[in-house]
Every structure is written in C-alpha cells, then in structure tokens.
mmCIF file as gemmi writes it, N, C-alpha and C atoms, coordinates in Angstrom:
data_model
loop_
_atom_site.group_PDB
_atom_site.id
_atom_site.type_symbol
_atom_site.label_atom_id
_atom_site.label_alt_id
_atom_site.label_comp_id
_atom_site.label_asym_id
_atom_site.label_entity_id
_atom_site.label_seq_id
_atom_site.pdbx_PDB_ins_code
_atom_site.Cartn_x
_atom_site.Cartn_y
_atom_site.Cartn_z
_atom_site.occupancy
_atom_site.B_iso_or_equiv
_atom_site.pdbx_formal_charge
_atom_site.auth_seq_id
_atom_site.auth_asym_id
_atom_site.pdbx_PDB_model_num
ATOM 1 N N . UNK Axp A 1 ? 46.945 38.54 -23.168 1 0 ? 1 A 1
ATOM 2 C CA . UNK Axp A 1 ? 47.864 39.654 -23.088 1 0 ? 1 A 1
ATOM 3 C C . UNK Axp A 1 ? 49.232 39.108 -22.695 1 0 ? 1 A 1
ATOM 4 N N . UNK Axp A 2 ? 49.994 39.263 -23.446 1 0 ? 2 A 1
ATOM 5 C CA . UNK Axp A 2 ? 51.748 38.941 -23.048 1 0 ? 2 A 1
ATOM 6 C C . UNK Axp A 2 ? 52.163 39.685 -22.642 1 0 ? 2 A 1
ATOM 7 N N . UNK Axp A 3 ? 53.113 39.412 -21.525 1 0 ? 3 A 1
ATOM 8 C CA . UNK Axp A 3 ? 54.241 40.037 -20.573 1 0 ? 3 A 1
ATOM 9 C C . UNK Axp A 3 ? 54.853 41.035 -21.783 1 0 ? 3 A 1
ATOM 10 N N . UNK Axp A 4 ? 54.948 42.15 -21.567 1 0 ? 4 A 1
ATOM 11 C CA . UNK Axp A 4 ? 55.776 43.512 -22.084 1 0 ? 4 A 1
ATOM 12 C C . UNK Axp A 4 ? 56.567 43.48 -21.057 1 0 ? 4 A 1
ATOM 13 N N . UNK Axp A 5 ? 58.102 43.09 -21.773 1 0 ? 5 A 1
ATOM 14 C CA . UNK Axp A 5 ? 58.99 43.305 -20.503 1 0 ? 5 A 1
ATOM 15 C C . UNK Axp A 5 ? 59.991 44.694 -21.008 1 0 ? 5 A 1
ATOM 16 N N . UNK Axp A 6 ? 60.511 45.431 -20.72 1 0 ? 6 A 1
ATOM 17 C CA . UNK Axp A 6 ? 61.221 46.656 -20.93 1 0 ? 6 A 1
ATOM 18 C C . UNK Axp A 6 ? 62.744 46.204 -19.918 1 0 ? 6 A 1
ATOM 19 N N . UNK Axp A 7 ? 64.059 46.645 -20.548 1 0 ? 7 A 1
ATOM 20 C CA . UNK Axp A 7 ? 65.275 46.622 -19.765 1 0 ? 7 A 1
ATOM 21 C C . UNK Axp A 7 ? 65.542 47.868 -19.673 1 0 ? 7 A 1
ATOM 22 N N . UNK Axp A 8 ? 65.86 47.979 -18.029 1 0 ? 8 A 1
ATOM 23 C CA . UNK Axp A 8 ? 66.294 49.547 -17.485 1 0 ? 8 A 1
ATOM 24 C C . UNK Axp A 8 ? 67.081 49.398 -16.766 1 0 ? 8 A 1
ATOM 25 N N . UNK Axp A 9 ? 67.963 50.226 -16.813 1 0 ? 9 A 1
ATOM 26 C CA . UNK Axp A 9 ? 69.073 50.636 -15.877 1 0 ? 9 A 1
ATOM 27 C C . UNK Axp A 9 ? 68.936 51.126 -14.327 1 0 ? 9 A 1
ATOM 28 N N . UNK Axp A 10 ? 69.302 50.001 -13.482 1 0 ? 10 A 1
ATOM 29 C CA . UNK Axp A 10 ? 69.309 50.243 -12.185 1 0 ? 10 A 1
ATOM 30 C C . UNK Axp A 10 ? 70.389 51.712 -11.707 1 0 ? 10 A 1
ATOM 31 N N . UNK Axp A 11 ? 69.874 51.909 -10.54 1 0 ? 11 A 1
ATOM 32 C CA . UNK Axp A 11 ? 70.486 53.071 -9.715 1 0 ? 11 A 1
ATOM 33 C C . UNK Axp A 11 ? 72.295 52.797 -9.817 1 0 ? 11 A 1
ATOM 34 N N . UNK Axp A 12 ? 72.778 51.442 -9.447 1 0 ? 12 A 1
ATOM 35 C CA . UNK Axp A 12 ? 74.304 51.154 -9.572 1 0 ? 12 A 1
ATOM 36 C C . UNK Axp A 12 ? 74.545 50.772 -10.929 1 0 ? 12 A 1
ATOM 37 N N . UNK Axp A 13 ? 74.023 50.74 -12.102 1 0 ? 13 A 1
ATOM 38 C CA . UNK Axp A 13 ? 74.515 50.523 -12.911 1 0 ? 13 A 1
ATOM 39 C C . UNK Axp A 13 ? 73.714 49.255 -14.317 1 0 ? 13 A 1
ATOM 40 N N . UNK Axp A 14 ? 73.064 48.47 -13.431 1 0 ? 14 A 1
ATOM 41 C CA . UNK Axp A 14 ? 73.209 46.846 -13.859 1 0 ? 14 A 1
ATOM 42 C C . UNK Axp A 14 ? 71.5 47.083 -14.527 1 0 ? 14 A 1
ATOM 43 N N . UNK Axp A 15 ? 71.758 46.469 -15.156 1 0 ? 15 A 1
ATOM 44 C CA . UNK Axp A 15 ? 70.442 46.104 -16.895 1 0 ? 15 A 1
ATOM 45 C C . UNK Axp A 15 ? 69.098 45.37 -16.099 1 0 ? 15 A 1
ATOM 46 N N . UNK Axp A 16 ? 68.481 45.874 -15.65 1 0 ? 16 A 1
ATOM 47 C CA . UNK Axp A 16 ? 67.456 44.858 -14.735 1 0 ? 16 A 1
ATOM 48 C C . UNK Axp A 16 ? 66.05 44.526 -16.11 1 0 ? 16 A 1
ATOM 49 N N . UNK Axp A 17 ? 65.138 43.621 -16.322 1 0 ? 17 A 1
ATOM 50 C CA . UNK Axp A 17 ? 63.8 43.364 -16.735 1 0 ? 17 A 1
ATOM 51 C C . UNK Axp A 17 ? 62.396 44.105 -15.686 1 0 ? 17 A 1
ATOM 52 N N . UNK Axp A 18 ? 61.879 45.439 -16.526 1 0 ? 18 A 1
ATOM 53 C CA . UNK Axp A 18 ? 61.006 45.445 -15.546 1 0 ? 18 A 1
ATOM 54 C C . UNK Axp A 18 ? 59.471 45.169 -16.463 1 0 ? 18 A 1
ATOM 55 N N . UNK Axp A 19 ? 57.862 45.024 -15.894 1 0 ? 19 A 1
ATOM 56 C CA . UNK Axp A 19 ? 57.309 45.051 -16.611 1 0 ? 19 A 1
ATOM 57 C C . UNK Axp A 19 ? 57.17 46.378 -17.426 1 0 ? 19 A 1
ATOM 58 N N . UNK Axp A 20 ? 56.604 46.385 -18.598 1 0 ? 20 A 1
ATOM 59 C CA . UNK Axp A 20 ? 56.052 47.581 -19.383 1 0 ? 20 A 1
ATOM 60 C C . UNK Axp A 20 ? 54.597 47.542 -18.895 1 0 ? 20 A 1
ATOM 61 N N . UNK Axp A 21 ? 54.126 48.046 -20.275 1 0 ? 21 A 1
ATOM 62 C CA . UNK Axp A 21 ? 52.783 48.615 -19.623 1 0 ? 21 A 1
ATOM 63 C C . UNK Axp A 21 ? 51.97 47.028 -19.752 1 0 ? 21 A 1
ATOM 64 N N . UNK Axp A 22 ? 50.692 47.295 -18.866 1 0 ? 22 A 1
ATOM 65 C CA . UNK Axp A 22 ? 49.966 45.925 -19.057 1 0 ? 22 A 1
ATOM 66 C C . UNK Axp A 22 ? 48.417 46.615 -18.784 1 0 ? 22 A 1
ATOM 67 N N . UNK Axp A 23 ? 48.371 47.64 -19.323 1 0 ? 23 A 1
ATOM 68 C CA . UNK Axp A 23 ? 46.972 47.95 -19.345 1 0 ? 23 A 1
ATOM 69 C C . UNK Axp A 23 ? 46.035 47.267 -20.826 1 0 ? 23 A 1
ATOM 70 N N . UNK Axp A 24 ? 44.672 46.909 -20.608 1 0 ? 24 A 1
ATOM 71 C CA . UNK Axp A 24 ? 44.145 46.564 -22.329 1 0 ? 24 A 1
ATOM 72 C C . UNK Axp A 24 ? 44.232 47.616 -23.125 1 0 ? 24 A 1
ATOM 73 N N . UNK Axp A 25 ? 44.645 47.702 -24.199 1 0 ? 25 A 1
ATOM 74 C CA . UNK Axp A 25 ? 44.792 48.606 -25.567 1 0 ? 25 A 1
ATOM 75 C C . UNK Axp A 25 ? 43.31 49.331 -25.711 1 0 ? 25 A 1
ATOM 76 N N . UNK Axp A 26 ? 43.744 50.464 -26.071 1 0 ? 26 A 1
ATOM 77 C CA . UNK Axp A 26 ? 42.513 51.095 -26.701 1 0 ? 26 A 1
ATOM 78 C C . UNK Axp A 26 ? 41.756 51.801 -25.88 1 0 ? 26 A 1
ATOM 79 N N . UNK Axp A 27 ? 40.39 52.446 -25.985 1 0 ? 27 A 1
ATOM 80 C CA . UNK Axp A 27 ? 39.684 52.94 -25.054 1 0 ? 27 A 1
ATOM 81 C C . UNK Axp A 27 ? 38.844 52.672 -24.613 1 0 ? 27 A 1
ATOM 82 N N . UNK Axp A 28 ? 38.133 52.763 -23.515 1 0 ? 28 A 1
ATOM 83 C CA . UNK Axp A 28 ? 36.326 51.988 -23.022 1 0 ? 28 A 1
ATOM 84 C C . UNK Axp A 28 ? 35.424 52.435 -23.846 1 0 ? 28 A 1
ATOM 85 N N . UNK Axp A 29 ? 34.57 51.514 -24.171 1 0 ? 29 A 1
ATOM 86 C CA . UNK Axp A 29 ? 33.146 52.079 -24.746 1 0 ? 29 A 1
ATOM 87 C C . UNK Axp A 29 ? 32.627 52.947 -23.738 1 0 ? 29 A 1
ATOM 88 N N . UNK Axp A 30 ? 31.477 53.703 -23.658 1 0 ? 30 A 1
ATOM 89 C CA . UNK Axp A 30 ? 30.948 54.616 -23.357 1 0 ? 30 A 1
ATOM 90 C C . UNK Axp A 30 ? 30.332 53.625 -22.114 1 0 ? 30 A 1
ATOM 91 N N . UNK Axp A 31 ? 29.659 52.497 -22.134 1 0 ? 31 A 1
ATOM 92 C CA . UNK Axp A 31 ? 28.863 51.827 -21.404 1 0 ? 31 A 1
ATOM 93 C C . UNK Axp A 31 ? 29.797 51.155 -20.558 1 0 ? 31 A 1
ATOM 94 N N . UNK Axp A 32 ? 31.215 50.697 -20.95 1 0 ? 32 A 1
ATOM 95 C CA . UNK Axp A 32 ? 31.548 49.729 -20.513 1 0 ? 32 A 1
ATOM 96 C C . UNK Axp A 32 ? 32.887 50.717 -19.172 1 0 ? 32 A 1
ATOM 97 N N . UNK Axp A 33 ? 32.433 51.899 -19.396 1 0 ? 33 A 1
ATOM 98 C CA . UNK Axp A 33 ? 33.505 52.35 -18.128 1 0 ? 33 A 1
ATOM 99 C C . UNK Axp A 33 ? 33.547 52.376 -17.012 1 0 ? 33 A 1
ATOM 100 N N . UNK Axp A 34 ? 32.831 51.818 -16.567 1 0 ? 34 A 1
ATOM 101 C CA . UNK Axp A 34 ? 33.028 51.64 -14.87 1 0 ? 34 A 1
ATOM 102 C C . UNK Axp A 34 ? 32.51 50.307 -14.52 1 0 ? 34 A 1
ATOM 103 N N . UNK Axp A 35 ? 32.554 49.263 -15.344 1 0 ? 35 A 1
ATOM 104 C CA . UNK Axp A 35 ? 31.66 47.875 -15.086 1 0 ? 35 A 1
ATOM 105 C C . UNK Axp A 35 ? 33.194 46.964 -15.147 1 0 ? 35 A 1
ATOM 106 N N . UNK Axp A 36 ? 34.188 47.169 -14.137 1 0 ? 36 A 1
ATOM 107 C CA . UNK Axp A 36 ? 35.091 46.155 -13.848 1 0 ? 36 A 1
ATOM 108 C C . UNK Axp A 36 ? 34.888 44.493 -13.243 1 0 ? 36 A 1
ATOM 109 N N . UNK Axp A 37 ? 33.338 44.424 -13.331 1 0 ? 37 A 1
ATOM 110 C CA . UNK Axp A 37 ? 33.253 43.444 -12.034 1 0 ? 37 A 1
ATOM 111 C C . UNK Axp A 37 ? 32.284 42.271 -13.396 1 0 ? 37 A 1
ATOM 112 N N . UNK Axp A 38 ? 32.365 42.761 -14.71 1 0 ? 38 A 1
ATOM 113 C CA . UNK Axp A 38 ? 32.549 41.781 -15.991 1 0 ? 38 A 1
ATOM 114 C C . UNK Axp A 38 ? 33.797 41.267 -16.242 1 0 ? 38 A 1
ATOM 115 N N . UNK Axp A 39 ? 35.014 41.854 -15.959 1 0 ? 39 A 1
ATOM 116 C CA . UNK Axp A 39 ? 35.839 41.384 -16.418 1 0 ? 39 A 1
ATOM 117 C C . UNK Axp A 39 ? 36.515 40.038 -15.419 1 0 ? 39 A 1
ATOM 118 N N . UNK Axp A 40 ? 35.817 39.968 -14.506 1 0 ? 40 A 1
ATOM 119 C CA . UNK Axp A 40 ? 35.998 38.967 -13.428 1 0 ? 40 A 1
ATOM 120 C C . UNK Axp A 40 ? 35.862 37.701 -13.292 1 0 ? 40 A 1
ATOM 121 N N . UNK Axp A 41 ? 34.154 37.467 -14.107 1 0 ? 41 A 1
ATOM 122 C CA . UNK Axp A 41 ? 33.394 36.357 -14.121 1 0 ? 41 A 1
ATOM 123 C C . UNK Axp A 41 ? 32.312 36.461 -12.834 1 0 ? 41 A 1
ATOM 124 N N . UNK Axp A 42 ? 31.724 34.937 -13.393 1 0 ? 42 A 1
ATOM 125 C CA . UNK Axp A 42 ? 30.303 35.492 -12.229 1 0 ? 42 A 1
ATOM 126 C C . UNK Axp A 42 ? 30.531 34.461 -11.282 1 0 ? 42 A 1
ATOM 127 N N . UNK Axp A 43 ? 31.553 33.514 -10.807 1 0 ? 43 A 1
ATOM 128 C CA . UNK Axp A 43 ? 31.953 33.282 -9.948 1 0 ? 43 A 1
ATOM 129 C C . UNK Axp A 43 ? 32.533 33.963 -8.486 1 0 ? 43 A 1
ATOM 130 N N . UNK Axp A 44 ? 31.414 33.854 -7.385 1 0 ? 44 A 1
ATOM 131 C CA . UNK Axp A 44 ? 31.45 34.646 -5.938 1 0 ? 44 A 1
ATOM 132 C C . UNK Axp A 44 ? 33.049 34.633 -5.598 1 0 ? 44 A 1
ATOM 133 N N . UNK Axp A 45 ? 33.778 33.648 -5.573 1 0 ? 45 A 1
ATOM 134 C CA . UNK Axp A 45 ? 34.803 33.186 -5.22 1 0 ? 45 A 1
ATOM 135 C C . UNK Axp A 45 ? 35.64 34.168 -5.881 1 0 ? 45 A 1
ATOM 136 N N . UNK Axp A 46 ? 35.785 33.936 -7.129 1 0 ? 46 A 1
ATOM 137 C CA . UNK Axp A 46 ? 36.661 34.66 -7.826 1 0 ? 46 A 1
ATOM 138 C C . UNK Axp A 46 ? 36.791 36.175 -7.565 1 0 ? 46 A 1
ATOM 139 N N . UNK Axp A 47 ? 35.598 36.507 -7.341 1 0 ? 47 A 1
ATOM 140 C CA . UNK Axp A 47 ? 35.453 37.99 -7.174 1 0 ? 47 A 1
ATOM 141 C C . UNK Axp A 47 ? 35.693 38.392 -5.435 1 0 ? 47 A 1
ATOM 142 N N . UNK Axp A 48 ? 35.592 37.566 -4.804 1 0 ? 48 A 1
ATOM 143 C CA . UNK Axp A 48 ? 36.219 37.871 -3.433 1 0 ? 48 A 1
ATOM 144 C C . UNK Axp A 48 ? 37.805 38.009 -3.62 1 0 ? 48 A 1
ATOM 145 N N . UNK Axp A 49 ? 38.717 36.919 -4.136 1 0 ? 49 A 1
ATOM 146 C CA . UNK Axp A 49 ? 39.89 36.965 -4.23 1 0 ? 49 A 1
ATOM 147 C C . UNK Axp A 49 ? 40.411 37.817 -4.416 1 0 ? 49 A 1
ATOM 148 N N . UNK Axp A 50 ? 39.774 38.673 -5.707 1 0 ? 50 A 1
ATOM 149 C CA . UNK Axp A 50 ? 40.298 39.715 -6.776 1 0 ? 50 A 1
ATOM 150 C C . UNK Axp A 50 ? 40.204 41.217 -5.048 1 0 ? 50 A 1
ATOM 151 N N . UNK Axp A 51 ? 38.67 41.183 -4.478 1 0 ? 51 A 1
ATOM 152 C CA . UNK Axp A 51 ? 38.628 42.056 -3.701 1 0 ? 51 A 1
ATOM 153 C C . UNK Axp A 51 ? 40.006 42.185 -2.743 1 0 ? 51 A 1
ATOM 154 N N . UNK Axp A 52 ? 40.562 41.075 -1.936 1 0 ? 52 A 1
ATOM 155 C CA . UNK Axp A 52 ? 41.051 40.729 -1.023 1 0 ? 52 A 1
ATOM 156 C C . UNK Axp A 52 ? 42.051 40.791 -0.991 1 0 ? 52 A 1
ATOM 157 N N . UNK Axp A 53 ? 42.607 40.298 -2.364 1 0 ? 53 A 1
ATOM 158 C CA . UNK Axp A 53 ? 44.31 40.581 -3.399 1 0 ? 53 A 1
ATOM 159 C C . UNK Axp A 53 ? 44.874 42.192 -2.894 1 0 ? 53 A 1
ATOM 160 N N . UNK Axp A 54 ? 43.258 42.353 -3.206 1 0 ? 54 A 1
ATOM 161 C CA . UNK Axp A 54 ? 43.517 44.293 -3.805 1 0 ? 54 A 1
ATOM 162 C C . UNK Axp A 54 ? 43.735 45.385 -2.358 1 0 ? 54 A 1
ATOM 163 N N . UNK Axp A 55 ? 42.882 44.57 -0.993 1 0 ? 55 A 1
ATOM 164 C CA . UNK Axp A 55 ? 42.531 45.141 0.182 1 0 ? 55 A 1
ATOM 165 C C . UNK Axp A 55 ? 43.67 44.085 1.082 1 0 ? 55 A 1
ATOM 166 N N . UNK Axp A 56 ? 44.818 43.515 0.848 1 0 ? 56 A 1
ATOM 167 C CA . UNK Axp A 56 ? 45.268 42.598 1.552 1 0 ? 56 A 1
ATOM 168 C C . UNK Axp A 56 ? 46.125 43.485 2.401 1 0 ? 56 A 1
ATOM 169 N N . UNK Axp A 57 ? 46.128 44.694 3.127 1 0 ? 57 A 1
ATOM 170 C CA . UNK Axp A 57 ? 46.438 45.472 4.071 1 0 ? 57 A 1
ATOM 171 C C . UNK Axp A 57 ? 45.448 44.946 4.691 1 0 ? 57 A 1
ATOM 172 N N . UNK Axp A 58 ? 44.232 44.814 5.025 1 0 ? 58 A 1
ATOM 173 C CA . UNK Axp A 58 ? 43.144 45.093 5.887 1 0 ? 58 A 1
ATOM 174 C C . UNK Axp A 58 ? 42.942 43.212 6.253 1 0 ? 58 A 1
ATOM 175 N N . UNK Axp A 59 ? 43.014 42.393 5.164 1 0 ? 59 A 1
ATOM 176 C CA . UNK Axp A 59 ? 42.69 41.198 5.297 1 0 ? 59 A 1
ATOM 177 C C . UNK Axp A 59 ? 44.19 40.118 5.988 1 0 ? 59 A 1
ATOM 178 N N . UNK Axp A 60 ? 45.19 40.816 6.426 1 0 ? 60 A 1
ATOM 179 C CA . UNK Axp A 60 ? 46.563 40.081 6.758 1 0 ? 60 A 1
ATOM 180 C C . UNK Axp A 60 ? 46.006 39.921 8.454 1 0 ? 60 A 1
ATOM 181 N N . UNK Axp A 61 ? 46.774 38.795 8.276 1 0 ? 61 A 1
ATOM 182 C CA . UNK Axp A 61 ? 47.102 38.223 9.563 1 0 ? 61 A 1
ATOM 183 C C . UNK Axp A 61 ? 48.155 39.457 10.363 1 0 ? 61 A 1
ATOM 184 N N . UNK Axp A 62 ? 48.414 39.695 9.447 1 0 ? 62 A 1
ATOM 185 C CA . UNK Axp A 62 ? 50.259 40.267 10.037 1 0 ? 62 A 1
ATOM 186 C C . UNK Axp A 62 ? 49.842 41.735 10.809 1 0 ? 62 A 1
ATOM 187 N N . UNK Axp A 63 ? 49.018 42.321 10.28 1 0 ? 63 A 1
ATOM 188 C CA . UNK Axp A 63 ? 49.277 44.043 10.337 1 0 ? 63 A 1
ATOM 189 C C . UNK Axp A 63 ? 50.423 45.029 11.032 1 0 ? 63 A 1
ATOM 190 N N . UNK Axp A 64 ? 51.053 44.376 10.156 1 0 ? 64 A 1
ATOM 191 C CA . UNK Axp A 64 ? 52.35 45.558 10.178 1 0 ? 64 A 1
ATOM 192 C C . UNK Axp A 64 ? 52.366 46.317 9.366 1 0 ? 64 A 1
ATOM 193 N N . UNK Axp A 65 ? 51.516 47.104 9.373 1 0 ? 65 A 1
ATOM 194 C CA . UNK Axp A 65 ? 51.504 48.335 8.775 1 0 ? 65 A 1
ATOM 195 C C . UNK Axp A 65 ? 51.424 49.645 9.945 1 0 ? 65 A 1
ATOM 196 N N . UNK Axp A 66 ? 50.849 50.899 9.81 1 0 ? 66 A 1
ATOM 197 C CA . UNK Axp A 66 ? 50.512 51.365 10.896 1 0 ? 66 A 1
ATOM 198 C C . UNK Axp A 66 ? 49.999 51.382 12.114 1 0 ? 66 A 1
ATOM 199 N N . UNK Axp A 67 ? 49.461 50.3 12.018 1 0 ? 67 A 1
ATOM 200 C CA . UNK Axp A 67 ? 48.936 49.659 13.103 1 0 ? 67 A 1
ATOM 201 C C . UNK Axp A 67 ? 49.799 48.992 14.341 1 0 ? 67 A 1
ATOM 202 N N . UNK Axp A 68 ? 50.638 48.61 13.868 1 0 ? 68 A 1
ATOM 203 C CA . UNK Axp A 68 ? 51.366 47.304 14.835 1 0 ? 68 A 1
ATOM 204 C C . UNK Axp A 68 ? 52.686 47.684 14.082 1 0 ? 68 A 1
ATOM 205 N N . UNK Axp A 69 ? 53.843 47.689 15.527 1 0 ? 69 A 1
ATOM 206 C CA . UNK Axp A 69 ? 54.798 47.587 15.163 1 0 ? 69 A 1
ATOM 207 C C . UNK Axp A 69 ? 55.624 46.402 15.018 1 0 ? 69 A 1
ATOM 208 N N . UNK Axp A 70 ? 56.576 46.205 13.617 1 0 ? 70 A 1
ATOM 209 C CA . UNK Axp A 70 ? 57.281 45.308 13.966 1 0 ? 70 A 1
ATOM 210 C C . UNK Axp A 70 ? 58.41 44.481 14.714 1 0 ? 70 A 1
ATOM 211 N N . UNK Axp A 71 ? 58.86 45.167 15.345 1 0 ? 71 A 1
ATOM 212 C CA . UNK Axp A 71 ? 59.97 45.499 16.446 1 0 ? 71 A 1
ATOM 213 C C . UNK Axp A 71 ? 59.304 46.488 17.443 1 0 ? 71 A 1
ATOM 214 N N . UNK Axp A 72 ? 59.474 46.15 18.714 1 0 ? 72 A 1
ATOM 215 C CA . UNK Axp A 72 ? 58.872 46.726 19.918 1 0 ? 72 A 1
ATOM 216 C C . UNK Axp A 72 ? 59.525 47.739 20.083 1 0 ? 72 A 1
ATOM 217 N N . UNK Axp A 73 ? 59.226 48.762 20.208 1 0 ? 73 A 1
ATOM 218 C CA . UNK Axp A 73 ? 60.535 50.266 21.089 1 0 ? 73 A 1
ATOM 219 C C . UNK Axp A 73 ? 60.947 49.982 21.839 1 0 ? 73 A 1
C-alpha cells in the first residue's frame, strides 16, 4: 500500500502534505470481519508490539495523561 498523500490548506494559510486515506480497498469477506490478528502474523512478538503501539497510554513510563501531572500546582 503507498502513502496517499493529499495537500491542504492550513488554518494561516500555507499548503501543508497530509496523509489520505490508508484503509485496504474494498470490503471484508463475510468470514474475514473481525479476524485482525491474521493480518499480523503468528509471531508472539509482533503481536505484542502492534497491542502496546495501540495501548501506549497505559504501557508509558511517563503517564502524563490524567493521571499525573506535568507541572506541579
């Protein structure tokens, strides 16, 4: 799948590159709609990453999110 890049006009003015769409073409087979964890491979590893990528609020060192502030009051 190649980068679909689209040019749009920023808020001040200026021509920015953003992506387009990057979903796969077409529609799911009937069987194949909810089985994301084929498109992965059957490597443990790989499929942790993909989890961890996706949950990396929960898996950061950092939690600055609601949790923890970044600047003290």
């Amino acid at each position: 799948m190649g980068e679909n890049k689209i040019v749009k006009d920023r808020f001040d003015g200026t021509k920015v590159e953003v992506l387009g769409e990057t979903y796969d073409p077409g529609s799911p087979a009937e069987g194949d709609k909810y089985n994301w964890t084929e498109r992965l491979g059957a490597d443990r590893g790989e499929l942790l990453k993909f989890l961890q990528t996706g949950l990396r609020y929960w898996y950061s060192n950092d939690w600055f999110g609601s949790e923890k502030r970044k600047n003290p009051a």
